[in-house]
C-alpha positions in Angstrom: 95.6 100.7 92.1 97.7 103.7 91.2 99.8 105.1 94.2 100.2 109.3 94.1 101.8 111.6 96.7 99.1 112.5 98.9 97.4 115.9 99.4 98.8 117.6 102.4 95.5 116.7 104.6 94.3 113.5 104.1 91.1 111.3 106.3 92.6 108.0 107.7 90.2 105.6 107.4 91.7 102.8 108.4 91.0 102.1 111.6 87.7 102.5 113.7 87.9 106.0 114.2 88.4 108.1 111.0 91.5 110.3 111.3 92.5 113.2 110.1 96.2 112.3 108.7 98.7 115.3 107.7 100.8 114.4 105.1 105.0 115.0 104.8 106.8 115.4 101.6 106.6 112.6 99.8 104.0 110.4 101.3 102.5 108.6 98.4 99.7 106.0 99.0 95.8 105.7 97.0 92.7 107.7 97.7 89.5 109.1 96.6 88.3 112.5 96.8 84.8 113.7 97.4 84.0 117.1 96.5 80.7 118.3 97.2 78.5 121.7 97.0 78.8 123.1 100.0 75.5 125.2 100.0 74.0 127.0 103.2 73.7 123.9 104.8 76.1 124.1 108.0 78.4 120.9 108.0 81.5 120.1 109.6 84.2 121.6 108.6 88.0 121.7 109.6 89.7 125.2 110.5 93.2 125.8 112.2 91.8 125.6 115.7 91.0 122.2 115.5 93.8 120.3 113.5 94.4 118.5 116.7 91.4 117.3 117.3 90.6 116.5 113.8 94.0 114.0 113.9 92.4 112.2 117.1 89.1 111.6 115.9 86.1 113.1 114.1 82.8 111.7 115.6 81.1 109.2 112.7 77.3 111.1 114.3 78.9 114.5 113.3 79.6 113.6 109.7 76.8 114.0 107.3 75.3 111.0 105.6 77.2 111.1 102.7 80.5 111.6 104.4 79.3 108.3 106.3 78.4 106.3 102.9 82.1 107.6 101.6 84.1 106.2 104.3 81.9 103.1 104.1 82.4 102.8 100.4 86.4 103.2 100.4 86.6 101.1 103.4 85.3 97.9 101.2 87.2 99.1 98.3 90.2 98.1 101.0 91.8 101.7 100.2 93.3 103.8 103.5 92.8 107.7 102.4 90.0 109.7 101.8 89.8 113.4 100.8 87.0 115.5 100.8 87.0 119.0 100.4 85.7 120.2 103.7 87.3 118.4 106.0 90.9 118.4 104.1 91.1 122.1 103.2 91.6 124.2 106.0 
């Protein structure tokens, strides 16, 4: 598995609770990213006002399904990070 500085916001998914996990210079460890069409659907998002929260804890009901199935399949695959667009870009 090939280890790459990681993108400055990055989901933990670690633990029990997926996290969201700013990055410092030089942080280097393996992910996947999941980029999606956002369409018209409303979805979570992550915005300024709730980077906080976001590195506590994001609620597993409010992520969509295939957020869910993500964080499921990278968990097996034994790998920590996860990007995906809408939660990492602010």
């Amino acid at each position: 598995m090939k280890v790459a500085p990681l993108p400055t916001r990055v989901l933990d998914v670690s633990g029990p609770d997926v996290k969201l996990h700013l990055a410092s210079d030089g942080d280097e460890g393996s992910y996947v990213c999941l980029s999606h069409r956002w369409g018209s659907s409303q979805m979570i998002t992550t915005n300024r006002q709730m980077l906080e929260e976001r590195m506590h804890g994001i609620p597993w009901a409010s992520l969509l399904k295939t957020f869910q199935d993500a964080v499921e399949f990278v968990r097996k695959l034994d790998i920590r990070f996860l990007w995906i667009d809408s939660l990492c870009i602010v």
